[in-house]
C-alpha positions in Angstrom: -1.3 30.9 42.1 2.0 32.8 42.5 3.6 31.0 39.4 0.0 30.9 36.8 1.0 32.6 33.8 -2.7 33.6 33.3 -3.0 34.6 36.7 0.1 37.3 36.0 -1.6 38.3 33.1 -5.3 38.8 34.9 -2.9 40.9 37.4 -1.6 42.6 35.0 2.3 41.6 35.7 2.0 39.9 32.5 0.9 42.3 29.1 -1.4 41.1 26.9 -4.1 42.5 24.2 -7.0 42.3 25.8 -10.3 41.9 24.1 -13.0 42.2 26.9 -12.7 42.2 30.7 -15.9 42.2 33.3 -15.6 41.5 36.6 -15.5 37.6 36.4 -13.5 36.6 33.1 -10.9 38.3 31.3 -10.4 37.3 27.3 -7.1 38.3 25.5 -5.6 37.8 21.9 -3.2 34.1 22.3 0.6 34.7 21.5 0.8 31.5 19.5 -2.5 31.7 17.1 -3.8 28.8 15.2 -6.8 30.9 13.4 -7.1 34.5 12.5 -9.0 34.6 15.7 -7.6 33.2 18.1 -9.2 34.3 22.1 -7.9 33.4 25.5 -11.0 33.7 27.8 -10.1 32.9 31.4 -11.7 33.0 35.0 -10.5 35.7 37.1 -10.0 33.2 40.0 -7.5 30.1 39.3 -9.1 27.3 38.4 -6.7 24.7 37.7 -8.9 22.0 35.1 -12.1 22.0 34.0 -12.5 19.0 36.7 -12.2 21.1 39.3 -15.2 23.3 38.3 -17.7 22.9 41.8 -19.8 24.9 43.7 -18.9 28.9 43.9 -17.1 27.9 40.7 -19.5 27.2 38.4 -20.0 31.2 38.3 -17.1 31.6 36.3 -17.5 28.9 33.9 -21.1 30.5 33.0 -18.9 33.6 33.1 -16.8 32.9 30.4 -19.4 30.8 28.0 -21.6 33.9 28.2 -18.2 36.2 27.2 -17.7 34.0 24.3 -20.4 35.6 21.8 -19.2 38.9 23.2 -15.8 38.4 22.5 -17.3 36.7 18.9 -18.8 39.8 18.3 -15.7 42.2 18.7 -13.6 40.1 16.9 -16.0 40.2 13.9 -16.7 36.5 14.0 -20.0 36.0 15.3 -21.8 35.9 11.8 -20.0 33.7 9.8 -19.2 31.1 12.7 -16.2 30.2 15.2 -15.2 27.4 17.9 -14.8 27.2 21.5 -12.6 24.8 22.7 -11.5 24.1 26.5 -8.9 21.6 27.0 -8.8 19.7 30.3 -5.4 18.3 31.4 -2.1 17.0 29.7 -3.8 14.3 27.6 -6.4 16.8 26.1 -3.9 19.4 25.6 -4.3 21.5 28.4 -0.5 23.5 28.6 -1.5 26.1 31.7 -3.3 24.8 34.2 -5.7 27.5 34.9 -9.2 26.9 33.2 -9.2 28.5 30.1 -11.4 28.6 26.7 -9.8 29.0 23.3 -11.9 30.9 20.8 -11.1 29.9 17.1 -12.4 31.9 14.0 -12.1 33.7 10.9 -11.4 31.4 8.5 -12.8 27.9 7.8 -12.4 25.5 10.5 -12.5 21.9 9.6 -11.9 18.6 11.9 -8.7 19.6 13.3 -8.6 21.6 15.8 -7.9 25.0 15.0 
């Protein structure tokens, strides 16, 4: 998607501080934390919504859940504990509509989300 803020960013139009790339998912430190840790782990293909997730798809949502205690572990979170969160359209808070998992750490996390 010409217009995806992530997909600019997985082209590299868009700088960001990556923290782990492989060929299917890239992860990156979020501009706006809400935690210490605070990991942007996206598909390398646009996927709008978790919803949307079929078929060939399902690749890159393994993809990025098995990133997550990667990522965990080069952020230095992966012993004491963290939280993965994907939001899935405007009334659970989804603000870019390309599939997308937040990982939250480094300081306790209690009900609220981050």
């Amino acid at each position: 998607m010409e217009d995806c803020v992530f997909c600019k960013i997985i082209k590299g139009t868009i700088p960001s501080d990556k923290v782990y790339e492989d060929d299917k998912t890239l992860a990156f430190d979020d501009i706006h934390p809400v935690a210490p840790v605070h990991v942007i782990l996206v598909p390398k293909v646009h996927i709008p919504t978790l919803m949307d997730v079929k078929g060939d798809y399902h690749e890159y949502l393994n993809a990025i859940m098995e990133a997550a205690p990667i990522v965990a572990g080069i952020k230095g979170v992966d012993q004491k504990g963290f939280r993965v969160v994907i939001n899935c359209r405007k009334e659970g808070g989804q603000l870019v509509f390309h599939l997308h998992m937040h990982l939250l750490g480094g300081r306790q996390l209690d009900d609220e989300m981050g």
